[in-house]
C-alpha positions in Angstrom: 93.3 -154.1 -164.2 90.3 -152.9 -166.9 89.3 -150.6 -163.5 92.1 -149.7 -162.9 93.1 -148.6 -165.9 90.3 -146.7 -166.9 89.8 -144.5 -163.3 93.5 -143.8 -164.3 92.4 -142.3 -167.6 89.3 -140.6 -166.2 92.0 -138.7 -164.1 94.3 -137.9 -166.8 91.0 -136.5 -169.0 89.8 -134.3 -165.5 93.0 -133.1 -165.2 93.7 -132.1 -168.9 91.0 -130.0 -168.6 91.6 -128.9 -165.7 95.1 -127.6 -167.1 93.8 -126.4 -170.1 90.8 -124.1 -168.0 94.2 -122.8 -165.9 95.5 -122.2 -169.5 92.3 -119.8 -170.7 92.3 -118.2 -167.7 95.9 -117.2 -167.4 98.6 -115.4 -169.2 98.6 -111.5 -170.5 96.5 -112.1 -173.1 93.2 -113.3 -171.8 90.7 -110.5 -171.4 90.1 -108.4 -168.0 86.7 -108.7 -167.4 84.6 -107.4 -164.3 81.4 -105.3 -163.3 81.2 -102.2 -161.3 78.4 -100.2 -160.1 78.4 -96.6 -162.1 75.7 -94.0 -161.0 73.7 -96.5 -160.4 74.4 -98.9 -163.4 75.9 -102.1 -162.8 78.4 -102.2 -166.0 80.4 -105.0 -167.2 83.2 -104.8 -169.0 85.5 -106.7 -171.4 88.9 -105.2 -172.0 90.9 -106.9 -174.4 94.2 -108.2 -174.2 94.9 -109.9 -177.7 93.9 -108.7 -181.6 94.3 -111.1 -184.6 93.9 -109.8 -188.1 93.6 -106.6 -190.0 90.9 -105.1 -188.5 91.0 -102.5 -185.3 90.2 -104.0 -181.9 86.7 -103.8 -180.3 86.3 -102.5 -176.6 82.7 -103.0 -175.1 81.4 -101.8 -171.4 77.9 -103.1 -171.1 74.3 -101.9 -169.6 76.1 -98.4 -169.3 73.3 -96.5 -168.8 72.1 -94.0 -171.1 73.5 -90.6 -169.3 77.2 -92.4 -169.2 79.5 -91.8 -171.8 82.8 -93.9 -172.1 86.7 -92.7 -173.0 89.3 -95.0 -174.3 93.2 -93.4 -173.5 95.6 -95.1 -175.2 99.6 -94.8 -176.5 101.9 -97.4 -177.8 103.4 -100.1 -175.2 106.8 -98.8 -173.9 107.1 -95.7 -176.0 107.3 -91.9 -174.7 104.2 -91.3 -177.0 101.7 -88.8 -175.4 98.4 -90.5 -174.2 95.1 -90.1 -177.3 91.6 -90.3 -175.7 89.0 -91.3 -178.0 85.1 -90.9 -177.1 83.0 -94.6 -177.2 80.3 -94.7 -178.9 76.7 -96.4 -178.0 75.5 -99.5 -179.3 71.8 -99.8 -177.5 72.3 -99.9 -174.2 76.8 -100.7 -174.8 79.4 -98.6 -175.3 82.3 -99.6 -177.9 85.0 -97.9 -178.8 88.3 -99.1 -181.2 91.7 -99.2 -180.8 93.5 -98.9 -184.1 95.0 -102.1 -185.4 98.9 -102.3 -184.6 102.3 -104.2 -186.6 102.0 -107.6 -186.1 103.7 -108.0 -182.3 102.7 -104.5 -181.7 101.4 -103.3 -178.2 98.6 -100.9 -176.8 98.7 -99.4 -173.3 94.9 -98.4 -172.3 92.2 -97.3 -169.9 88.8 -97.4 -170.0 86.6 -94.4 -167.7 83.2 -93.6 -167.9 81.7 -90.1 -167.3 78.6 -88.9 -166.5 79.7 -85.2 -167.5 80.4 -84.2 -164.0 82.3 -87.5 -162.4 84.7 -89.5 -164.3 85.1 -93.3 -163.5 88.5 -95.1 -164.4 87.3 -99.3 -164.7 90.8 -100.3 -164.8 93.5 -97.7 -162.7 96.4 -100.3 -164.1 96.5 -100.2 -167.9 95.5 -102.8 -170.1 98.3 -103.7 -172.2 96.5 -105.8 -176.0 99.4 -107.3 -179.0 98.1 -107.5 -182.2 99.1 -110.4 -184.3 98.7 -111.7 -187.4 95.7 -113.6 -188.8 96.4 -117.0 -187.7 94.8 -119.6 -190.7 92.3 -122.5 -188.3 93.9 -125.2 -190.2 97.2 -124.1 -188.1 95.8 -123.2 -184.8 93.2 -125.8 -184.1 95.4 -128.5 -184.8 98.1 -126.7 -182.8 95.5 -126.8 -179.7 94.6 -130.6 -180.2 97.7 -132.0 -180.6 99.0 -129.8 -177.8 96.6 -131.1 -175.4 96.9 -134.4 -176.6 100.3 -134.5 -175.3 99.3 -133.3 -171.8 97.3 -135.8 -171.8 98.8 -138.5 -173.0 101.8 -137.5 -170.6 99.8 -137.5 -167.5 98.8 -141.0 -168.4 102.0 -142.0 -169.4 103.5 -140.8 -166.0 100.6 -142.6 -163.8 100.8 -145.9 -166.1 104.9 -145.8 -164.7 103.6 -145.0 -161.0 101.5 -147.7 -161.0 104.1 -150.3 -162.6 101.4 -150.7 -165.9 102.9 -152.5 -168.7 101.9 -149.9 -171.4 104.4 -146.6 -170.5 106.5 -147.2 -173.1 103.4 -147.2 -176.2 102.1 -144.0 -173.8 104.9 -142.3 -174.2 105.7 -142.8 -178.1 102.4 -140.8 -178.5 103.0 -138.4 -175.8 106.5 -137.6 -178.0 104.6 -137.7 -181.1 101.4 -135.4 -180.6 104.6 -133.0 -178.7 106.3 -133.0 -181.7 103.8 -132.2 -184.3 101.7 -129.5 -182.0 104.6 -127.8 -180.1 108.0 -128.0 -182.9 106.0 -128.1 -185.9 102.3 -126.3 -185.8 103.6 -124.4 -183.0 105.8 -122.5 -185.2 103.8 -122.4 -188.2 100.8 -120.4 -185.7 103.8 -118.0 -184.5 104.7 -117.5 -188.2 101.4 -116.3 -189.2 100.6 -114.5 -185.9 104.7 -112.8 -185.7 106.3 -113.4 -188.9 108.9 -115.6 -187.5 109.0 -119.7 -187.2 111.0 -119.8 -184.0 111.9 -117.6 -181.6 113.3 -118.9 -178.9 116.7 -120.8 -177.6 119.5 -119.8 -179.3 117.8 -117.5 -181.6 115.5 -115.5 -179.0 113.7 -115.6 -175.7 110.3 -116.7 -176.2 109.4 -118.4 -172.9 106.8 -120.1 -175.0 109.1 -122.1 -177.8 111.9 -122.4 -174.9 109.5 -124.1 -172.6 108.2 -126.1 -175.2 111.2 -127.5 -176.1 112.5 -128.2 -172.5 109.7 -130.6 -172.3 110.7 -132.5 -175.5 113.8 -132.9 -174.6 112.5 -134.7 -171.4 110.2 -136.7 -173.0 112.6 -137.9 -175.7 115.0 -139.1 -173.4 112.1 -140.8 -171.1 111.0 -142.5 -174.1 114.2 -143.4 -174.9 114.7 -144.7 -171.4 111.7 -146.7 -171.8 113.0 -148.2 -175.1 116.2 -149.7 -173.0 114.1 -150.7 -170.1 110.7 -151.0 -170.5 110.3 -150.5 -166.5 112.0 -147.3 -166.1 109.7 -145.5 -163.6 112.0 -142.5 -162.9 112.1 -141.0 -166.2 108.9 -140.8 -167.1 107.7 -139.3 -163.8 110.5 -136.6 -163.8 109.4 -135.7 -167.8 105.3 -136.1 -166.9 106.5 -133.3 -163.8 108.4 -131.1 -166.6 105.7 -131.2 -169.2 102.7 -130.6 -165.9 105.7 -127.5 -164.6 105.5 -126.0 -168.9 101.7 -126.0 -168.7 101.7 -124.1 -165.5 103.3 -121.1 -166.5 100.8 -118.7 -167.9 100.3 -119.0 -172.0 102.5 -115.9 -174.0 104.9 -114.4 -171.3 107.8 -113.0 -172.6 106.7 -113.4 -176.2 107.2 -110.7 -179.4 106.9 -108.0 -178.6 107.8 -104.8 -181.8 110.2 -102.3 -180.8 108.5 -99.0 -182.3 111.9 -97.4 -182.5 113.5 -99.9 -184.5 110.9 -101.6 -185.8 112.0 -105.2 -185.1 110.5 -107.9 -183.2 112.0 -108.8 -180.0 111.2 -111.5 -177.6 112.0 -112.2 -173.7 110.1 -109.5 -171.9 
């Protein structure tokens, strides 16, 4: 049983992370990243996708060579602005340029070229779209991220332990309730606060596919632990909630979140 028991949580652990590199890697705010070969530099590049804070948003192409010189063309995200190109300036051997800091929830459309004076090179032909977002305090977000992940893990544990008829799914699933509680419905909302300027956006206030999704799989898992509590071998209930909660971490991190209107100037959600 001791084996057993602790292969089972050596999954769960590979798996976790395994969800959470998925997470990093996914979503329309991680960075695009890539190299390409440039009169005969190999560059690589590191375009933005996300901005926290006050300050303006750094965009680096590296090992550019020293005859290349780099443009940044930008506008605001679904506006009929006209496109402003700005010229990127060297750092050594880098070129950086700066897009101007935006509204909380506010969106940049960009691309990145480099010239040579007589070819021009676009990096990415399909723009880059970065949110800025408020300063998000660490003693909100890291939490947020532990407790978070906590729950993933503690669900896929909770789920096998039911699969394999353990004695310990209903304890496993009080703390995969718990750490979903306090990282998804309570830090979740206090990080959107300080990064949007609202607690909760989702269901039946807004869209967010984040707080909805998040909330779907609390649901579950309050009524598998409640299930549980009745009949301590339940098997169906946590399985279906440990599927919901592993379906929520799929879906890529920040789609359909705020987004600002520039005409109105509000915050909407859902696309």
């Amino acid at each position: 049983m001791n084996t057993k028991s602790t292969l089972l949580w050596i999954f769960s652990v590979i798996f976790t992370l395994s969800i959470a590199y998925y997470q990093r890697k996914t979503g329309p705010t991680y960075p695009i990243t890539g190299k390409a070969e440039i009169y005969g530099h190999t560059v690589s590049y590191r375009l933005i996708r996300s901005q926290g804070g006050d300050s303006d948003a750094k965009v680096v192409v590296k090992n550019a060579g020293p005859l290349v010189t780099g443009l940044i063309t930008f506008k605001r995200y679904n506006t009929p602005d006209d496109w402003t190109t700005l010229t990127m300036q060297r750092e050594g051997d880098d070129l950086v340029g700066y897009l101007p800091n935006q509204p909380p929830a506010g969106k940049l459309a960009y691309h990145v070229s480099l010239t040579d004076g007589s070819q021009t090179q676009v990096l990415n032909e399909k723009p880059a779209v970065i949110r800025f977002k408020g300063d998000v305090s660490a003693w909100a977000l890291i939490p947020h991220v532990i407790f978070m992940f906590t729950a993933m893990l503690m669900s896929t544990r909770t789920g096998l332990e039911a699969i394999f008829k353990g004695k310990r799914a209903y304890s496993y699933a009080l703390v995969t309730v718990v750490t979903l509680f306090i990282g998804g419905l309570i830090l979740g909302p206090v990080v959107q606060k300080y990064a949007f300027g609202a607690y909760w956006t989702g269901w039946p206030f807004g869209q967010d596919l984040t707080d909805n999704k998040t909330l779907v799989a609390f649901i579950f898992w309050a009524i598998a632990l409640w299930r549980l509590y009745k009949n301590p071998a339940n098997r169906t209930w946590p399985v279906i909630a440990m599927i919901v909660l592993l379906m929520v971490y799929l879906i890529p991190h920040s789609m359909f979140g705020s987004e600002l209107d520039y005409s109105s100037g509000e915050v909407v959600t859902g696309r």
